[in-house]
OpenMM code with the backbone's topology and positions (N, CA, C; nanometers):
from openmm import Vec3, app, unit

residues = "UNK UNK UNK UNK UNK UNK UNK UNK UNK UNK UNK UNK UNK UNK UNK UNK UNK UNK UNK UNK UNK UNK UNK UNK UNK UNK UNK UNK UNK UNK UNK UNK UNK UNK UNK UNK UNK UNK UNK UNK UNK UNK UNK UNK UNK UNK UNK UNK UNK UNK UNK UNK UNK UNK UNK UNK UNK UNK UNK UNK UNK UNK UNK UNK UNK UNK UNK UNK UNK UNK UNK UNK UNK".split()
positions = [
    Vec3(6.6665, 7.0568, -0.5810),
    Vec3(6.5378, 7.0003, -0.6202),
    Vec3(6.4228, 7.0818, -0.5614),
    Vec3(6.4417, 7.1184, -0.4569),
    Vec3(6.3246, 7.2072, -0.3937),
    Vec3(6.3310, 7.3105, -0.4193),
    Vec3(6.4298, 7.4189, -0.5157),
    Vec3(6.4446, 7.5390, -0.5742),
    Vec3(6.3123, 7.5323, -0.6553),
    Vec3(6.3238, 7.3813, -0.7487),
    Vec3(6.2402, 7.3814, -0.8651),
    Vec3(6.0370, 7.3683, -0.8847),
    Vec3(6.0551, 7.2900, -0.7288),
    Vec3(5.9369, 7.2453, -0.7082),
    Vec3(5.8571, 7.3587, -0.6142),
    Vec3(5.9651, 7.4577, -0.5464),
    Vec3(5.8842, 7.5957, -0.5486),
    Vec3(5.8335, 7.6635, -0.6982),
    Vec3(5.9527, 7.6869, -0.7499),
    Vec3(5.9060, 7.7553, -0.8056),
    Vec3(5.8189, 7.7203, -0.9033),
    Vec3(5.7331, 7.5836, -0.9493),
    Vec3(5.6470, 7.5273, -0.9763),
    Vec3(5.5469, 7.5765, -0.9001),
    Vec3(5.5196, 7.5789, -0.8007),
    Vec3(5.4094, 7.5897, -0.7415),
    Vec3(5.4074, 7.7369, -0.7184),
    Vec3(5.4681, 7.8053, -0.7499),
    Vec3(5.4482, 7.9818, -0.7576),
    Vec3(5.4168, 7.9530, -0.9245),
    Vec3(5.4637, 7.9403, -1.0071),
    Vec3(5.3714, 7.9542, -1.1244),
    Vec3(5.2143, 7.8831, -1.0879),
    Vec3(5.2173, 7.7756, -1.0453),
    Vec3(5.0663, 7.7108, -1.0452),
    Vec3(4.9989, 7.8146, -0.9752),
    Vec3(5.0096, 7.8959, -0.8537),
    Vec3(4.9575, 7.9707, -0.7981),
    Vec3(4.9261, 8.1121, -0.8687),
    Vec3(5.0141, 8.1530, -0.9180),
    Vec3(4.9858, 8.2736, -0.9967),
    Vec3(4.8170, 8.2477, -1.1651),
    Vec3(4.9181, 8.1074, -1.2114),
    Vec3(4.7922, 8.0661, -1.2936),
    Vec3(4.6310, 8.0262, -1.2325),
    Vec3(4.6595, 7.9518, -1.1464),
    Vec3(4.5217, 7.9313, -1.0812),
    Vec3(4.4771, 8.0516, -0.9979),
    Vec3(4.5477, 8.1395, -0.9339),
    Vec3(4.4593, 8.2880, -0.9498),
    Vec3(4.3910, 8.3149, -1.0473),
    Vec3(4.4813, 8.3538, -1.1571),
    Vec3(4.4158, 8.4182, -1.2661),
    Vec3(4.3096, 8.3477, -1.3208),
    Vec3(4.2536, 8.2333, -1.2894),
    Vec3(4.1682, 8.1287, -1.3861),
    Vec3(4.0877, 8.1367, -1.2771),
    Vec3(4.0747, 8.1534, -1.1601),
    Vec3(3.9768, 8.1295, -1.0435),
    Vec3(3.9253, 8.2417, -1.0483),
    Vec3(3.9873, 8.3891, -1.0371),
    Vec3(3.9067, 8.5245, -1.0947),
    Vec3(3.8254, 8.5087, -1.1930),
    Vec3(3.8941, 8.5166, -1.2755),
    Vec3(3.8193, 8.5401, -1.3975),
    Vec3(3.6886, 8.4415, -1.4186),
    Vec3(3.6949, 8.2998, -1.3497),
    Vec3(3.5707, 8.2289, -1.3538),
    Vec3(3.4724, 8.3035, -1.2355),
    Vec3(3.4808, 8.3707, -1.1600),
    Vec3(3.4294, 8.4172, -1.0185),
    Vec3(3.3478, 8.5489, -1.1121),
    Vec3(3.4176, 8.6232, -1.2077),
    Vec3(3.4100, 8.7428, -1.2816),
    Vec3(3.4457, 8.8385, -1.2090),
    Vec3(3.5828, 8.8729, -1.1319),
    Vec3(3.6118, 8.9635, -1.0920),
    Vec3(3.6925, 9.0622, -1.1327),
    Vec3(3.7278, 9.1783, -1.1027),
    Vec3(3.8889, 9.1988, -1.1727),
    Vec3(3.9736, 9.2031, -1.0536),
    Vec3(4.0900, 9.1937, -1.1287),
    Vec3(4.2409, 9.2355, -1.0170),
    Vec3(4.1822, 9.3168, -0.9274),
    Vec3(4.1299, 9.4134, -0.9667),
    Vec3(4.0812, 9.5599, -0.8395),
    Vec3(4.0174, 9.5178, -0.7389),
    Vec3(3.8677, 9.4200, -0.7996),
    Vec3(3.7922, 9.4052, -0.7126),
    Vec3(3.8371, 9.3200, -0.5876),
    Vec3(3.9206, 9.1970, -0.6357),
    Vec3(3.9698, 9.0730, -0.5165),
    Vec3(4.0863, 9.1702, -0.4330),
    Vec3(4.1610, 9.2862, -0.4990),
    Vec3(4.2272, 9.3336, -0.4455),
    Vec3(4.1594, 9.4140, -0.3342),
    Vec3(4.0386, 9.4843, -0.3331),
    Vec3(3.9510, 9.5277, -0.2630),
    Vec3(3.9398, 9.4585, -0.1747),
    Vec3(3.8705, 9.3587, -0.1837),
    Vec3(3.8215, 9.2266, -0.0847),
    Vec3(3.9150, 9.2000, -0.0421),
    Vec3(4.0492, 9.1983, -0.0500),
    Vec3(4.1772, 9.1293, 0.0512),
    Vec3(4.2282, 9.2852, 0.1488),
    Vec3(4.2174, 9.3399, 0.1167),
    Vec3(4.1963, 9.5211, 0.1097),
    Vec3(4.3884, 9.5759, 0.1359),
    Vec3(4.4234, 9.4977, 0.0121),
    Vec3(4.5387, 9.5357, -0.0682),
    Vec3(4.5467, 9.6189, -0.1766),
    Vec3(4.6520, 9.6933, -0.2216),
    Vec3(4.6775, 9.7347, -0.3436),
    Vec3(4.6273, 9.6205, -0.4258),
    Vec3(4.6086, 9.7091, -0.5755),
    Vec3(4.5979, 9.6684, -0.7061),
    Vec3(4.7064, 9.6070, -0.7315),
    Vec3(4.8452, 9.6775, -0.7104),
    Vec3(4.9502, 9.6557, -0.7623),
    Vec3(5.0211, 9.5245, -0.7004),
    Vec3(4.9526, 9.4733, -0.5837),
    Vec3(4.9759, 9.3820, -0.4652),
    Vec3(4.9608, 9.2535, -0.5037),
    Vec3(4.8374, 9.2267, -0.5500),
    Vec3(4.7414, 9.1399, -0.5965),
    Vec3(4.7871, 9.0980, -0.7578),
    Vec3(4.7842, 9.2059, -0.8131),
    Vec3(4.8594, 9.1799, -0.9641),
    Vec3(5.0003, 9.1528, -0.9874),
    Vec3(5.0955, 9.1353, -0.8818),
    Vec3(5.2323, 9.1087, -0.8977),
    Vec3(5.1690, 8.9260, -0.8294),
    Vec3(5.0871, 8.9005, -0.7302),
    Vec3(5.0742, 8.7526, -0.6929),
    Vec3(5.0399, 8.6600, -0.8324),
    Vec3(4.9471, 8.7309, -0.9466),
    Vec3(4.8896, 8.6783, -1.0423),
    Vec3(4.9961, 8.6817, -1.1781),
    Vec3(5.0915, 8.7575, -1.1775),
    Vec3(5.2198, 8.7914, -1.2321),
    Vec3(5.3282, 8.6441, -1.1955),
    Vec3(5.3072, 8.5948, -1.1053),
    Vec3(5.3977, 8.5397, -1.0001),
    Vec3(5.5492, 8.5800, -0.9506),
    Vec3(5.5364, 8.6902, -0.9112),
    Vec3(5.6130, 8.7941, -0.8522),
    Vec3(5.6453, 8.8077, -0.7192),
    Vec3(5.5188, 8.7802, -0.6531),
    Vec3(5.4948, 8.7942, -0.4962),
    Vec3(5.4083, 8.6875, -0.4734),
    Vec3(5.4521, 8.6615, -0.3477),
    Vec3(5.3577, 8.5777, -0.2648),
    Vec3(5.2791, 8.6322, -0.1816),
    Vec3(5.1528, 8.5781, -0.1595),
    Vec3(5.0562, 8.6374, -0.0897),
    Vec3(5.1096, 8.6033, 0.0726),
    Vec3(5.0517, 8.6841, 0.1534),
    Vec3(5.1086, 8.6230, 0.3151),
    Vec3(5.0156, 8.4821, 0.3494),
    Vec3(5.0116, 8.4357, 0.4475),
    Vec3(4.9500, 8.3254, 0.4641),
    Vec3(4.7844, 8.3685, 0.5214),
    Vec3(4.7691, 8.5393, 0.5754),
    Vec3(4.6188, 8.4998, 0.5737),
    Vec3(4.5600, 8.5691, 0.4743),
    Vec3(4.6545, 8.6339, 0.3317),
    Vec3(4.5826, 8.6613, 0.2177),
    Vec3(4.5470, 8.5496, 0.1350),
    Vec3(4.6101, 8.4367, 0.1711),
    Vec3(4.6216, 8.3171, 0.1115),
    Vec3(4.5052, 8.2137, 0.1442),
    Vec3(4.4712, 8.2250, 0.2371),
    Vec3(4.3527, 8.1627, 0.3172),
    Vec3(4.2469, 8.2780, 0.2578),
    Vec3(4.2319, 8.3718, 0.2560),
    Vec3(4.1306, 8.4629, 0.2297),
    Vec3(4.1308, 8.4622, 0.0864),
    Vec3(4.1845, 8.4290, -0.0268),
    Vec3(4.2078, 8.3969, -0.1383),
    Vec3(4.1196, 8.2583, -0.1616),
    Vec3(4.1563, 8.1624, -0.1190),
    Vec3(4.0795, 8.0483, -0.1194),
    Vec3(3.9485, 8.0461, -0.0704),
    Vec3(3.9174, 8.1120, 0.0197),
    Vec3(3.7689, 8.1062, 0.0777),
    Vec3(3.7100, 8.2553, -0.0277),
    Vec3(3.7537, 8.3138, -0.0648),
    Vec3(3.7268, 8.4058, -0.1838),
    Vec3(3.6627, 8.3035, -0.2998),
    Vec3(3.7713, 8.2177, -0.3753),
    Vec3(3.7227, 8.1887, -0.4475),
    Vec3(3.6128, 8.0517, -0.4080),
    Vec3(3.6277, 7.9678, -0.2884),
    Vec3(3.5771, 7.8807, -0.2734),
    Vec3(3.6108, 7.7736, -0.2793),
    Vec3(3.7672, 7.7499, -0.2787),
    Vec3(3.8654, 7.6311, -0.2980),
    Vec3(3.9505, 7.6402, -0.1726),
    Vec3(3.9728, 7.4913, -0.1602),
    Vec3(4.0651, 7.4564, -0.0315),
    Vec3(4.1875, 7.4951, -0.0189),
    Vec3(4.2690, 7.5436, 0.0520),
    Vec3(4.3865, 7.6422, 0.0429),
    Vec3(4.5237, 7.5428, -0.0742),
    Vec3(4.5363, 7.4535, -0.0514),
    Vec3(4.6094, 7.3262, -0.1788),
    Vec3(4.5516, 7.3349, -0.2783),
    Vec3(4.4440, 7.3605, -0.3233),
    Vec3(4.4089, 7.4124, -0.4866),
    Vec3(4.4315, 7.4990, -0.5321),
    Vec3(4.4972, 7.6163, -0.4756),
    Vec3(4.5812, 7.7319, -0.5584),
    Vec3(4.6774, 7.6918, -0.5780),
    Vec3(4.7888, 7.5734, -0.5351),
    Vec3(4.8686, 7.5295, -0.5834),
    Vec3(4.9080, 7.4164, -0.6343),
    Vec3(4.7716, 7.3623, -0.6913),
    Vec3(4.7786, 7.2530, -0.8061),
    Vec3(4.8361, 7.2549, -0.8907),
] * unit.nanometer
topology = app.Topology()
chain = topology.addChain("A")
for resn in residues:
    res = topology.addResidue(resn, chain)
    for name in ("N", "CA", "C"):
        topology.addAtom(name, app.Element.getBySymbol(name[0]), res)
């Protein structure tokens, strides 16, 4: 059961990236800049591929301006 409800919340996370950028108007490059990761880093998290570490994850949320549990709504 908890296989499933991760991997729920890695899709929610990858989608609510991509919808929190794009409302912010950034691209992949730029937030990738600002976390001061690869392109390729950042675009596999929004892929849902990779997980961000826990203080790209915090820096992600205060990026976009949401509480660290709203990337994984």
């Amino acid at each position: 059961m908890q296989k499933s409800q991760d991997l729920q919340e890695l899709h929610n996370l990858s989608k609510n990236l991509t919808e929190l950028r794009k409302k912010s108007g950034l691209t992949q490059q730029e937030v990738s800049a600002k976390l001061n990761i690869t392109y390729q880093s950042y675009q596999a998290y929004e892929l849902g591929k990779a997980v961000p570490s826990l203080i790209n994850f915090v820096k992600l949320a205060k990026l976009f301006g949401v509480p660290c549990d709203k990337l994984l709504e």
